[in-house]
N, C-alpha and C positions, 0 to 999 in steps of 0.2 A: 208484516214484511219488513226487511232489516234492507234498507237504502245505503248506497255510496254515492253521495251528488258530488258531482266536480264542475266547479263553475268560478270561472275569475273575477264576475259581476259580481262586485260586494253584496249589493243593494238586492239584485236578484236571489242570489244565496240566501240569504238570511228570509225574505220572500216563501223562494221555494219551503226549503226547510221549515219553517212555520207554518205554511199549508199542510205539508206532509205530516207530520208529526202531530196537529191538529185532526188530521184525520186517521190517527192512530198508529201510523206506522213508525219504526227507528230508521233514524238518518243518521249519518257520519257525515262530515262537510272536510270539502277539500277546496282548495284555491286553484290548482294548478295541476300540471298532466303527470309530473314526477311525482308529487304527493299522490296522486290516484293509483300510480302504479304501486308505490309504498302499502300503500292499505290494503288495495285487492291483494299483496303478497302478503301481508301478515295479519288478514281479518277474513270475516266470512258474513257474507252479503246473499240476500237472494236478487238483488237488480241492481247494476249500476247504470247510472244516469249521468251521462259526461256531456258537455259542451264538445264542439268541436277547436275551434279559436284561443286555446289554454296557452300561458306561456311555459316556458322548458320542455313538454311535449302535448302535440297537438293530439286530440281525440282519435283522429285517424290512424297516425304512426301507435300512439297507445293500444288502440284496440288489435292490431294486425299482430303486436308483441304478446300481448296477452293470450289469444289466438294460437298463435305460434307454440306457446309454452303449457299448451294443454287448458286453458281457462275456459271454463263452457259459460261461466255465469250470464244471464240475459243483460243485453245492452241493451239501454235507450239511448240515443242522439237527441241532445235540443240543441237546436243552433238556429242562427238567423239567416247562415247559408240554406237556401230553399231552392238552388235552380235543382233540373233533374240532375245534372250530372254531378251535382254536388250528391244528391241523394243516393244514386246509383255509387257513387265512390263508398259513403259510408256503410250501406249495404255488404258491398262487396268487401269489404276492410273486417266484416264479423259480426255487425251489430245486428239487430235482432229487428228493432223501429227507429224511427227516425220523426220527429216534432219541430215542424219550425217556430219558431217566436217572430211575433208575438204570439203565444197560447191560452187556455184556460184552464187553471187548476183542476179545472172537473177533467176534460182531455187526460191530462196527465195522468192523473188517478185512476180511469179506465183504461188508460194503455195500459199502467203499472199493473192493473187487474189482467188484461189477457195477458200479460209476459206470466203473470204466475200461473195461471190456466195452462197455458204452453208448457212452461216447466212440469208443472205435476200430472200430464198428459188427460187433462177433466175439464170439459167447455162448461162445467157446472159453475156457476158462484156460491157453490153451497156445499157444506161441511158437514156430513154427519158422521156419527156414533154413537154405535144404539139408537134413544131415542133422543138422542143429541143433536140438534139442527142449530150451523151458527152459516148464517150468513152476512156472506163478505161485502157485499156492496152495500147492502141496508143496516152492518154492521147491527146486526142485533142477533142474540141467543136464547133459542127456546128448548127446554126439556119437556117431552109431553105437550102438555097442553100448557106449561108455566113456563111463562118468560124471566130471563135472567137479567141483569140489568149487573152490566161490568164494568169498570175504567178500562180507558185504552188498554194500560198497561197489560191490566188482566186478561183484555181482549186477547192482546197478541201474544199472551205465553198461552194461552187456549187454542188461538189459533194454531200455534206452532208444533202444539200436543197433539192436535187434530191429524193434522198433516204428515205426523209419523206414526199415527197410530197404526196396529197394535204396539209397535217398536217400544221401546224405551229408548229416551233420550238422556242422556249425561246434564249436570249444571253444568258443566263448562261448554256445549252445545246451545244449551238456555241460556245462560249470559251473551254469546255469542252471536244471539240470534232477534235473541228481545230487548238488550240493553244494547247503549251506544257504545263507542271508546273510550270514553272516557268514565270508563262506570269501575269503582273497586273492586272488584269479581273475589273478594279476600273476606266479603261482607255476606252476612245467613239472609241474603234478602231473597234469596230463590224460595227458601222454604218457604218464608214468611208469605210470599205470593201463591205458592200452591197452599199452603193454607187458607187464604182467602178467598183463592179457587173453591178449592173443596167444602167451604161455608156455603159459597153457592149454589157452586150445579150439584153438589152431593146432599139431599136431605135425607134424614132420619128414616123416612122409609120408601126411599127407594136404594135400586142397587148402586153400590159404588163404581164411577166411574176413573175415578183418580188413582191410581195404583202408585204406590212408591217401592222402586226393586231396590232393598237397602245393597248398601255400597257401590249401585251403579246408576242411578237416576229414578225419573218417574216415566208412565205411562199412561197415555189415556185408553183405555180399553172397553170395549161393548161387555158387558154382562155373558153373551153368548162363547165371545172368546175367551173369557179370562178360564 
């Protein structure tokens, strides 16, 4: 899952973000409510996670503009505002959940899990293709009866393959979704990662699950549909 944290707390930020990304996902980090709006306009996120309390604009006025201009992307709220009416405001402003702090990175992590659940309309934590099983909270991958043992990174460009399968997805979709911003997207490293994919989950005899559609990306596809 590809994060947008906006949070003015240094100390927190850097926190957050080191959880998150420890637990496999890509994060962008912003300081402030105008920088958040910058990114959701010129990036692609599956959750954004804002503070309320931002200097230049507040989470709430952010979220109600974003809203306004068509942005469905799932919101979280962490704030240390925790009355109701604090909650019922952000609620009503677009957001999706709302977390007061103090919290638990575990919390966190399982909200982030049902906003993606919501998104892709499946109360499952679980991913399959063919006989592809990756699940998401025990963050492990089994083909058959053999399990796969991935890095994050791999994790999440598998996961992301999953989640549009049969589709094909573009490398600039793939950079976009399993790299941060700050990544040279001018670099062969998508290949080089489905390659390491397909060391993987693809052995010698069974069927191929990794498709490459040349000139317009890869897909992960079930044997039954290719």
């Amino acid at each position: 899952m590809k994060i947008l944290l906006a949070e003015d707390d240094q100390k927190l930020l850097r926190h957050l973000a080191a959880g998150l990304r420890e637990a496999g996902h890509v994060v962008d980090c912003v300081h402030d409510g105008a920088e958040a709006r910058w990114a959701v306009e010129n990036g692609v996120h599956d959750v954004l996670v804002f503070d309320i309390m931002m200097p230049q604009v507040d989470g709430i006025t952010l979220v109600r503009g974003l809203r306004r201009r068509g942005v469905l992307t799932p919101v979280l709220f962490v704030t240390a505002r925790g009355e109701v009416r604090d909650r019922v405001a952000g609620l009503d402003a677009g957001a999706d959940d709302y977390l007061v702090k103090p919290f638990s990175l575990d919390e966190l992590l399982a909200r982030l899990r049902a906003l993606g659940r919501r998104q892709r309309g499946d109360l499952s934590h679980t991913l399959r293709v063919g006989d592809l099983e990756i699940d998401l909270v025990a963050r492990t991958v089994q083909r058959g009866q053999r399990s796969i043992e991935l890095t994050n990174r791999e994790f999440a460009l598998l996961e992301f393959l999953a989640q549009a399968s049969p589709k094909t997805v573009t490398k600039t979709a793939i950079v976009e979704h399993v790299w941060d911003q700050n990544f040279d997207g001018g670099t062969n490293v998508v290949n080089v990662y489905i390659n390491y994919l397909r060391t993987k989950v693809d052995q010698p005899d069974e069927p191929s699950l990794i498709r490459t559609v040349r000139g317009v990306g890869f897909a992960l596809v079930a044997p039954e549909a290719a």
